[in-house]
Backbone as ProteinMPNN parsed JSONL, in Angstrom:
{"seq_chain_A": "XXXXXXXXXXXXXXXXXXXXXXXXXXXXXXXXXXXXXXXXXXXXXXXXXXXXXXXXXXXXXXXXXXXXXXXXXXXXXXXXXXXXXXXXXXXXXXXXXXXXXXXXXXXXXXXXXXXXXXXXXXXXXXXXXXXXXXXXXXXXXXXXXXXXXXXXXX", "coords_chain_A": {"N_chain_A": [[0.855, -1.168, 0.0], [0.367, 2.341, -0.63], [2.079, 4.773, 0.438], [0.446, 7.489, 0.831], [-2.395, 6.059, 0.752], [-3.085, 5.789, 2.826], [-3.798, 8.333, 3.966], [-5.942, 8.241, 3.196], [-7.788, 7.318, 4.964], [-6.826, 8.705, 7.419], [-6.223, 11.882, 8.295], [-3.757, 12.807, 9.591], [-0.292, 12.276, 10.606], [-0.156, 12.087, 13.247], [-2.83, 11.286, 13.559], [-2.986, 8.666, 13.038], [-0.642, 7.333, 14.51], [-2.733, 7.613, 17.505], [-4.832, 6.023, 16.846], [-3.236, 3.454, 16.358], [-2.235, 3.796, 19.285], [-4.452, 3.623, 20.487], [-5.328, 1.33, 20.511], [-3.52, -0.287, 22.613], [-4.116, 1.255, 24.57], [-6.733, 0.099, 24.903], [-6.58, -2.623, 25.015], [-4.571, -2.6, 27.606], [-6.078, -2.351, 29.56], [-8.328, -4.013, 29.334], [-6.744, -6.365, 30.306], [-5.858, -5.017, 32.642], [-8.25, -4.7, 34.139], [-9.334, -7.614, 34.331], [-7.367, -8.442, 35.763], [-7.672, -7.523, 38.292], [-10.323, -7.929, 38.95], [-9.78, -10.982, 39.736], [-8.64, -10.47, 42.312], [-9.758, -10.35, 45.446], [-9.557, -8.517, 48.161], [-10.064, -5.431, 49.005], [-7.211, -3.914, 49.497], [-5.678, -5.393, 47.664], [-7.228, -5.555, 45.352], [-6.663, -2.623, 44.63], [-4.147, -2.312, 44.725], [-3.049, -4.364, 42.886], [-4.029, -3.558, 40.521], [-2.51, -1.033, 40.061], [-0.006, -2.658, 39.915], [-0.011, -4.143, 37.569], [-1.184, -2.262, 36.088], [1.908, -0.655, 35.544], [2.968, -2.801, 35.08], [2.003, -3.462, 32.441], [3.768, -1.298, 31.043], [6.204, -2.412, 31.102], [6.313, -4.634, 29.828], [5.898, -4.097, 27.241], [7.838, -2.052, 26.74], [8.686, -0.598, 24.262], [6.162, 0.755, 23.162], [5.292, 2.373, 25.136], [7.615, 4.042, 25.462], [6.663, 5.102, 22.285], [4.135, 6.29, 22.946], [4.217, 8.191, 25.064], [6.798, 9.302, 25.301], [6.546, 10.745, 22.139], [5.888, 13.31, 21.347], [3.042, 14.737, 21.108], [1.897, 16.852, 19.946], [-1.01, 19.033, 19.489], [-2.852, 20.376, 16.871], [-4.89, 23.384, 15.195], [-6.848, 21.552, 14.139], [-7.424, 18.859, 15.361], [-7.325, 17.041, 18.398], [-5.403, 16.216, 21.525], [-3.969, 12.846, 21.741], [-4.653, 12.252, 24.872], [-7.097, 13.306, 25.365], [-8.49, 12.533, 22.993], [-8.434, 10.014, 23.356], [-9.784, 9.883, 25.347], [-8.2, 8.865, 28.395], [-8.367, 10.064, 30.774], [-10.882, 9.442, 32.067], [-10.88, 6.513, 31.714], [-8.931, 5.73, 33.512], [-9.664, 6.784, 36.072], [-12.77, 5.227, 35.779], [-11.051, 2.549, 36.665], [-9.729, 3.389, 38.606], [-11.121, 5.125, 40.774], [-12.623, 3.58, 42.181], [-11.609, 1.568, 43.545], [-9.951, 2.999, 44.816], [-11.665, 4.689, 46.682], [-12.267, 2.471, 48.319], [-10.281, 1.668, 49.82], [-9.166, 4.202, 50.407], [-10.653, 4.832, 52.724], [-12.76, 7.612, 53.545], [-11.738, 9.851, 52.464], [-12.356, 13.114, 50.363], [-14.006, 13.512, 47.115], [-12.503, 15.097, 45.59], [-9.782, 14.772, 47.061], [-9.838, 12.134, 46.687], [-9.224, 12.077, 43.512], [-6.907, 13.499, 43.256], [-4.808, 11.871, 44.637], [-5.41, 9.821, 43.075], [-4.13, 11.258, 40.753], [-2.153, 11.729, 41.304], [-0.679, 9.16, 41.783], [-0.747, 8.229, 39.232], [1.254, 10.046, 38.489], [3.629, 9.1, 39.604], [3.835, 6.193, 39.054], [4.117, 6.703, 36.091], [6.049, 7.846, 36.214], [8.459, 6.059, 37.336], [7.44, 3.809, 35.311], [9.057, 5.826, 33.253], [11.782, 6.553, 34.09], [13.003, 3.97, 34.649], [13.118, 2.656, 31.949], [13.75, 4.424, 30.137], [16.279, 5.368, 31.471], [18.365, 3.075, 31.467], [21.172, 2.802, 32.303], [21.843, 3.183, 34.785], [21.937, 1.551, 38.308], [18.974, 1.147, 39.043], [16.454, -0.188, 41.594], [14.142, -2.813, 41.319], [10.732, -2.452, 39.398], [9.065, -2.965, 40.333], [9.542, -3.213, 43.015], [10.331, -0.396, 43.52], [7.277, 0.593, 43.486], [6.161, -0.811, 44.851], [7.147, 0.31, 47.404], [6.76, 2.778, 47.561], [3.118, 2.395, 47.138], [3.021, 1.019, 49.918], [3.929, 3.631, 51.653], [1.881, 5.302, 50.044], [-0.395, 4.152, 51.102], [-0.07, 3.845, 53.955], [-0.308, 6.042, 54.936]], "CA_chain_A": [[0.0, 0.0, 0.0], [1.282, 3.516, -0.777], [1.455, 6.255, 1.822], [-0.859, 8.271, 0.356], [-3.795, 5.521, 0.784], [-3.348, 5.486, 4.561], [-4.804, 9.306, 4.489], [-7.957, 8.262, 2.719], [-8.323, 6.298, 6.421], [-6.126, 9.241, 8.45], [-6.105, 12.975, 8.113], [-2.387, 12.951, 10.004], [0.295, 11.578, 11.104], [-1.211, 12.121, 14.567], [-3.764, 10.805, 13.774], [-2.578, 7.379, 12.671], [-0.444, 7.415, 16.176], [-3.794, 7.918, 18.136], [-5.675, 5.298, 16.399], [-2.383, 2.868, 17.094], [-2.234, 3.792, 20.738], [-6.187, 3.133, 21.589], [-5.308, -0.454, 20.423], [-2.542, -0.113, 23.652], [-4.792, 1.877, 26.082], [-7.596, -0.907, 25.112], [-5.435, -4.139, 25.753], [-4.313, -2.652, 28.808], [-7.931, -1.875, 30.519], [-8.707, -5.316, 29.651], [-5.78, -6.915, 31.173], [-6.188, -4.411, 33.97], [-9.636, -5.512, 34.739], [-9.277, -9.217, 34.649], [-6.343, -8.557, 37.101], [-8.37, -6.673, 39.665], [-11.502, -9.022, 39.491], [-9.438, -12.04, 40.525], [-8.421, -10.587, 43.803], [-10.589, -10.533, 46.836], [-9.418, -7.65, 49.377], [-9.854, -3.752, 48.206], [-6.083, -3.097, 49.36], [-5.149, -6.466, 46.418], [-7.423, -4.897, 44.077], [-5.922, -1.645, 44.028], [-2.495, -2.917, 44.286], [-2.879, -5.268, 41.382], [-4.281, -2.295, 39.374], [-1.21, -0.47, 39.882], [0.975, -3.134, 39.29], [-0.879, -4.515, 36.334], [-1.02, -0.41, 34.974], [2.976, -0.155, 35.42], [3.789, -4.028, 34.221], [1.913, -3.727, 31.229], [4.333, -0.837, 30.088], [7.464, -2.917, 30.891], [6.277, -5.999, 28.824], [6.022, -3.142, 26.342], [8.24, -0.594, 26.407], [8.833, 0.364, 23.19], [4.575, 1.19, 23.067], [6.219, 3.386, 26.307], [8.178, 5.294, 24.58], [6.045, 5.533, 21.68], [2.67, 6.923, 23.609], [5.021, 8.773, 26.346], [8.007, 9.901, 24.664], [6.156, 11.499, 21.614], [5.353, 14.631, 21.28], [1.545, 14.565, 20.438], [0.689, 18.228, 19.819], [-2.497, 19.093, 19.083], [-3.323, 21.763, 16.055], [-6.271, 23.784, 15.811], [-7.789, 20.817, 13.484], [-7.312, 17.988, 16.403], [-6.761, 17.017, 20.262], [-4.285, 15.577, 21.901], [-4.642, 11.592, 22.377], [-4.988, 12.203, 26.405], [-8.709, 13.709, 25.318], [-9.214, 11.746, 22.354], [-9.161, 8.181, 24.007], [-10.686, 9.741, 27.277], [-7.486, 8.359, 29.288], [-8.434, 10.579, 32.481], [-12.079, 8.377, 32.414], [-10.819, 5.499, 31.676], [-8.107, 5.554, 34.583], [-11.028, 7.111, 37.152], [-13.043, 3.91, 36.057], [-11.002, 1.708, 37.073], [-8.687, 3.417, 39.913], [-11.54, 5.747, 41.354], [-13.55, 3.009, 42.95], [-10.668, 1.124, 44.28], [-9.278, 3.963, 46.031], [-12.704, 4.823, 47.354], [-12.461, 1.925, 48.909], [-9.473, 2.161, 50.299], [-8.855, 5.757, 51.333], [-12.053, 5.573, 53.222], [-13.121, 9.348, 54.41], [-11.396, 10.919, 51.354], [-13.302, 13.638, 49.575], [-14.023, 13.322, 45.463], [-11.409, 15.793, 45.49], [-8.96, 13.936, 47.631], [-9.119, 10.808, 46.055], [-8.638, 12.367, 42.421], [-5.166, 14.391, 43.718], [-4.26, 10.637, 44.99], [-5.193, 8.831, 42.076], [-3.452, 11.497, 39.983], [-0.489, 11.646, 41.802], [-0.283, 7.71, 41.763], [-0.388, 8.126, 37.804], [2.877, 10.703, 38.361], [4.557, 8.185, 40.273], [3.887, 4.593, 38.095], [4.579, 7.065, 34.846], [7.864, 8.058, 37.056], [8.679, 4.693, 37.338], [8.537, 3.835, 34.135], [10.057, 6.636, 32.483], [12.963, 6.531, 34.563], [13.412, 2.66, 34.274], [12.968, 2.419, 30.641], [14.845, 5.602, 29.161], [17.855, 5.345, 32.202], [18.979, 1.829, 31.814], [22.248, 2.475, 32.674], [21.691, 3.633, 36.476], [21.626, 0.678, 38.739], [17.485, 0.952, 39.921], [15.567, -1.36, 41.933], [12.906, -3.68, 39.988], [9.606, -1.62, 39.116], [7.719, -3.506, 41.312], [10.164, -3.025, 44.611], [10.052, 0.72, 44.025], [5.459, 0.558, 43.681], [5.995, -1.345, 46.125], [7.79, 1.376, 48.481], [5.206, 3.627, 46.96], [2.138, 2.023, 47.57], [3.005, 1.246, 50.984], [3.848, 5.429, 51.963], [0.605, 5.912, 49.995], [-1.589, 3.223, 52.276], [-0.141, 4.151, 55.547], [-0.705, 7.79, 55.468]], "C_chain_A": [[0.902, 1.231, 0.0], [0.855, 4.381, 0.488], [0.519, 7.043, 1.934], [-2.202, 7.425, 0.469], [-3.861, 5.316, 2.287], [-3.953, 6.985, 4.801], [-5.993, 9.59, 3.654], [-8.237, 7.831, 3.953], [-8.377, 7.825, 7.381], [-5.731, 10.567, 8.246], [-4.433, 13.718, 8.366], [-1.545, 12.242, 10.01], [-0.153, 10.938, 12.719], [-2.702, 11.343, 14.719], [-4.006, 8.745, 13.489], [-1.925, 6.745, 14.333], [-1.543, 6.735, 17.11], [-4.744, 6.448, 18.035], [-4.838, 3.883, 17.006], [-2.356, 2.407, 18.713], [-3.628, 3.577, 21.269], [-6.014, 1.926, 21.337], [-4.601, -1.045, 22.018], [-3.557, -0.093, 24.606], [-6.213, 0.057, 26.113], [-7.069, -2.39, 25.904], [-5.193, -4.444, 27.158], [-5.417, -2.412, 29.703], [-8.325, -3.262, 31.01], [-8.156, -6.105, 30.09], [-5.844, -6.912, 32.431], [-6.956, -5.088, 35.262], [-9.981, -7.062, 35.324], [-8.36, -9.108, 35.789], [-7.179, -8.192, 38.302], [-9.139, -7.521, 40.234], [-11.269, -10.46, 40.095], [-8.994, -11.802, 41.711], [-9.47, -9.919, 44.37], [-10.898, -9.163, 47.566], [-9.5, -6.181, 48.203], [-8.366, -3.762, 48.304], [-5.29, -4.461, 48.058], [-5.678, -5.459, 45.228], [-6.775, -3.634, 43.752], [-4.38, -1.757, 44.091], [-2.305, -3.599, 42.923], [-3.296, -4.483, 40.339], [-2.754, -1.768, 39.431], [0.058, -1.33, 39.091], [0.936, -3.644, 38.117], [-0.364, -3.277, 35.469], [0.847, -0.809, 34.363], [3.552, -1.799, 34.69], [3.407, -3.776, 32.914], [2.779, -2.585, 30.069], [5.795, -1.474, 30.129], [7.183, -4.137, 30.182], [6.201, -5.19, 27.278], [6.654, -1.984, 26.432], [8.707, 0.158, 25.089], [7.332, 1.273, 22.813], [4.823, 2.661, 24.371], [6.29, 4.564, 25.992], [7.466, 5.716, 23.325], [4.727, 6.649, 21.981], [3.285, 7.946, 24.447], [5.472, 9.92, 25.996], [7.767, 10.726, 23.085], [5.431, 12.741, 21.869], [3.846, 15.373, 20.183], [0.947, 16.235, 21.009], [-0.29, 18.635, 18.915], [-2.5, 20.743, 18.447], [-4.482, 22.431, 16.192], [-7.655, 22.632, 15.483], [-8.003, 19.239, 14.389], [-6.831, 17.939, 17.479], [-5.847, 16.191, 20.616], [-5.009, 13.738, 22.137], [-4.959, 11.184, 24.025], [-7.012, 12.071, 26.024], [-9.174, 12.978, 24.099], [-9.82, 9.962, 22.736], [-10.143, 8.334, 25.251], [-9.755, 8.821, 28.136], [-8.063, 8.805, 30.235], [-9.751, 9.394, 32.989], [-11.844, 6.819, 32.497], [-10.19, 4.969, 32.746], [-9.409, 5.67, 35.842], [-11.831, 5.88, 37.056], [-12.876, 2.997, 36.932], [-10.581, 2.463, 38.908], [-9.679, 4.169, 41.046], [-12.323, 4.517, 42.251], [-12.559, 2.295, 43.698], [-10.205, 2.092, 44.93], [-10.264, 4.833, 46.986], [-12.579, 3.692, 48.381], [-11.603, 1.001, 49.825], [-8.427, 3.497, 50.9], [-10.269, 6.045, 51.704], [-12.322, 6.811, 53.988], [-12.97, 10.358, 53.309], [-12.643, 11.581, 50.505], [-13.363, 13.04, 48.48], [-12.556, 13.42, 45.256], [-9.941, 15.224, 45.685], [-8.385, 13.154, 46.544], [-8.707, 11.128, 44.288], [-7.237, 12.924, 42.199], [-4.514, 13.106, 43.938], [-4.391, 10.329, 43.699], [-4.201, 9.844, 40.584], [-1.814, 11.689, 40.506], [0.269, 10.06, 42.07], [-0.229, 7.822, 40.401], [0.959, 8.618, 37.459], [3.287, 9.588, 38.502], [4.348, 7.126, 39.638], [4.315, 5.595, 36.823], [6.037, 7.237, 35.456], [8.57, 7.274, 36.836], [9.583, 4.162, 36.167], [9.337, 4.621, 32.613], [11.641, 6.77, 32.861], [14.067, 5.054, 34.422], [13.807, 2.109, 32.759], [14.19, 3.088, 30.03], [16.274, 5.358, 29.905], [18.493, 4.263, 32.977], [20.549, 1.683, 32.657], [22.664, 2.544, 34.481], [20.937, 2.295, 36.847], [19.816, 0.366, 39.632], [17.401, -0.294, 40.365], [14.823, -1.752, 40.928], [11.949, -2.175, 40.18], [9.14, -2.092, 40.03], [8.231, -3.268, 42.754], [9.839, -1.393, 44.137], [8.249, 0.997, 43.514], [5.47, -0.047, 44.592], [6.08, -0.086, 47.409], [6.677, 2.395, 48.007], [3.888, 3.831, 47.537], [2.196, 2.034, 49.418], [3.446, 2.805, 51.761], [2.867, 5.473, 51.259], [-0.444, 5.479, 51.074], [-1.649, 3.633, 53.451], [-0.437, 4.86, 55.638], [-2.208, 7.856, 55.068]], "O_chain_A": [[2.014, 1.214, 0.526], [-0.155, 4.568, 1.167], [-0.153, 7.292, 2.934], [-3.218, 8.094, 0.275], [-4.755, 4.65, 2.81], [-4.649, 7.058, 5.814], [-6.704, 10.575, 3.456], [-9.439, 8.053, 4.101], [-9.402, 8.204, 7.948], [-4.547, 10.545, 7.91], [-3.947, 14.67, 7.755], [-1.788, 11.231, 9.352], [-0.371, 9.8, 13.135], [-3.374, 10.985, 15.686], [-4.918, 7.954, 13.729], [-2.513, 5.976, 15.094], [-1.419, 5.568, 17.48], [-5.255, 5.911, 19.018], [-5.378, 3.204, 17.879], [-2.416, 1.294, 19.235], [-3.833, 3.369, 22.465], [-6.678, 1.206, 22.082], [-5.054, -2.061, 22.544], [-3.895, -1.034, 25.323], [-6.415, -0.734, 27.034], [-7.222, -2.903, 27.013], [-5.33, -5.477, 27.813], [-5.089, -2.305, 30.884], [-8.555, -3.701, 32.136], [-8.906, -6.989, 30.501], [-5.885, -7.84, 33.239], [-6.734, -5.578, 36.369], [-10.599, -7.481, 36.303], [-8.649, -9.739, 36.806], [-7.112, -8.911, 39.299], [-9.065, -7.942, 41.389], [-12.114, -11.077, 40.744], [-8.85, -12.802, 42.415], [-10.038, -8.98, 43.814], [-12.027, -8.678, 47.653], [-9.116, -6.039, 47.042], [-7.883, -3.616, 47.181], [-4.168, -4.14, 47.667], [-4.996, -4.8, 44.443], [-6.32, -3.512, 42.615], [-3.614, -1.145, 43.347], [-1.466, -3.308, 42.071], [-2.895, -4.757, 39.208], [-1.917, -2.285, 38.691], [0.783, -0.983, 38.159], [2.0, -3.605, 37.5], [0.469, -3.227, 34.564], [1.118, -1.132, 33.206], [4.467, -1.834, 33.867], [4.31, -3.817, 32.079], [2.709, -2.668, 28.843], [6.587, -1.114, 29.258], [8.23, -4.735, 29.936], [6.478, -5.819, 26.257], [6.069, -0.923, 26.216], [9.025, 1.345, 25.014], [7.414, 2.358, 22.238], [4.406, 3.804, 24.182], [5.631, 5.601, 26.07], [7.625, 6.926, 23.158], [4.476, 7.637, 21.29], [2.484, 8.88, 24.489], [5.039, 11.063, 26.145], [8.749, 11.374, 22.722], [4.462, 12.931, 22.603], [3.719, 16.063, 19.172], [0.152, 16.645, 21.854], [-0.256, 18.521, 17.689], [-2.301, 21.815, 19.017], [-5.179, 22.208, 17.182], [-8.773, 22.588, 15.995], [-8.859, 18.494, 13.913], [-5.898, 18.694, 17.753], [-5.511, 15.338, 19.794], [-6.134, 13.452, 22.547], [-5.397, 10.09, 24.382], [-7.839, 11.199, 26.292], [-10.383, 12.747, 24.114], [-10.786, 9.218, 22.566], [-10.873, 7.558, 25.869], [-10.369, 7.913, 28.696], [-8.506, 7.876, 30.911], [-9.666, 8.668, 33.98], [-12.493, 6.048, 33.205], [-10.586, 3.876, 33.151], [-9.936, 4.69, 36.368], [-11.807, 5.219, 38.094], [-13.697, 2.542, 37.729], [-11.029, 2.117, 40.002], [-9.322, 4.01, 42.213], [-12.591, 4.99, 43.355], [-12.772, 2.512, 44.891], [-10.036, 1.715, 46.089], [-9.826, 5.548, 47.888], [-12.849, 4.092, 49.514], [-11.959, -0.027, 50.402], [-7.385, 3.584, 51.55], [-10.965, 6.985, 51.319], [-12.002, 6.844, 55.176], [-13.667, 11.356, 53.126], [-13.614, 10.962, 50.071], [-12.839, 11.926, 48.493], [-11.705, 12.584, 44.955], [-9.089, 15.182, 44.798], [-7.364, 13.195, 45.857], [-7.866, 10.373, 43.8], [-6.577, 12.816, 41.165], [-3.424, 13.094, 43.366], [-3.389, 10.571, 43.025], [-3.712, 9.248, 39.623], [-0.703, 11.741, 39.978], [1.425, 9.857, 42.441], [0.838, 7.261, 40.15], [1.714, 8.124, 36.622], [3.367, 8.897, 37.486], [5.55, 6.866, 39.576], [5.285, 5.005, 36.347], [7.023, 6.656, 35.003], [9.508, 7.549, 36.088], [10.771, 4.019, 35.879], [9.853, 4.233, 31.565], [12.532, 7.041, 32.055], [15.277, 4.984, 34.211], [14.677, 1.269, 32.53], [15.229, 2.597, 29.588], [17.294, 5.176, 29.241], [18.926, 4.177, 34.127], [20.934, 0.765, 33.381], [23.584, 2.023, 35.111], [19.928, 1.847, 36.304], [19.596, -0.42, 40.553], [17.954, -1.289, 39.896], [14.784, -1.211, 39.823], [12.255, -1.166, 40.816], [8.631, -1.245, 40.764], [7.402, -3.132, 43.653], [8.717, -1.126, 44.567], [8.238, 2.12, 43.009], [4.57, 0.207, 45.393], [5.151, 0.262, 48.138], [5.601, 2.372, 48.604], [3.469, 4.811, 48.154], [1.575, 2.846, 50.104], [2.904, 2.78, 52.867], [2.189, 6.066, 52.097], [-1.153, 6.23, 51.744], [-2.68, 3.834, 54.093], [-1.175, 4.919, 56.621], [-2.854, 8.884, 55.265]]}, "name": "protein", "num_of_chains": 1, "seq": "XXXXXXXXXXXXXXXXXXXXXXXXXXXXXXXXXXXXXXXXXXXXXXXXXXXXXXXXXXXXXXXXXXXXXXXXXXXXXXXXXXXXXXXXXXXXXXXXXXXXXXXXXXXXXXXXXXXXXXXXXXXXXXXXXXXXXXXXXXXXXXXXXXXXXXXXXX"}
């Protein structure tokens, strides 16, 4: 197929990207999900979300760096793929009810500052693991680990 017949499908480059990466964000939801629903306890389920979220970009990191590490700016004629897949909803889905039900008392408010500051920290993770192989880190999962537990206790 010539290049030119992929923008009878795809208005961009960006937009080819986008279409790419919802195959990613999908995969990983459904992975996600099945992970969660086999454990029992709220503090499993939202642990196994997390670790689930942050494994499924080290069994893929080149998808990582592709979705991550590009620079997906948005013209006046399209949006960025954050707002085109609806990542923020899709994360809230899953992570907002698990952390409801484990930061019991927390406002809306609260638990959205938590669950977005647990997205910093697993993207932290693996941006730092991935791109700065050469620096001796712990595994991914020992530092979510150290993580999770300073998020739980407090």
């Amino acid at each position: 197929m010539g290049a030119m017949t992929l923008y009878k499908y795809f208005g961009s480059k960006n937009e080819i990207l986008h279409h790419i990466w919802e195959d990613f964000f999908v995969e990983l939801f459904i992975e996600l999900q099945e992970k969660v629903l086999a454990e029992n306890s709220h503090n499993d389920k939202f642990r196994v979300a997390c670790y689930e979220y942050l494994n499924y970009w080290f069994k893929h990191p080149d998808r990582f760096r592709m979705v991550f590490l590009n620079e997906d700016r948005a013209d006046s004629e399209s949006s960025f793929f954050f707002h085109h897949a609806d990542i923020e909803t899709r994360m809230n889905e899953v992570f907002l009810p698990l952390a409801k039900s484990v930061f019991v008392g927390k406002s809306h408010e609260q638990l959205r500052k938590t669950i977005q500051g647990l997205i910093c920290q697993v993207h932290g993770i693996a941006l730092n693991l991935i791109t700065i192989s050469e620096y001796q880190w712990s595994g991914h999962e020992l530092l979510l680990e150290a993580y999770l537990d300073l998020l739980i206790e407090s």
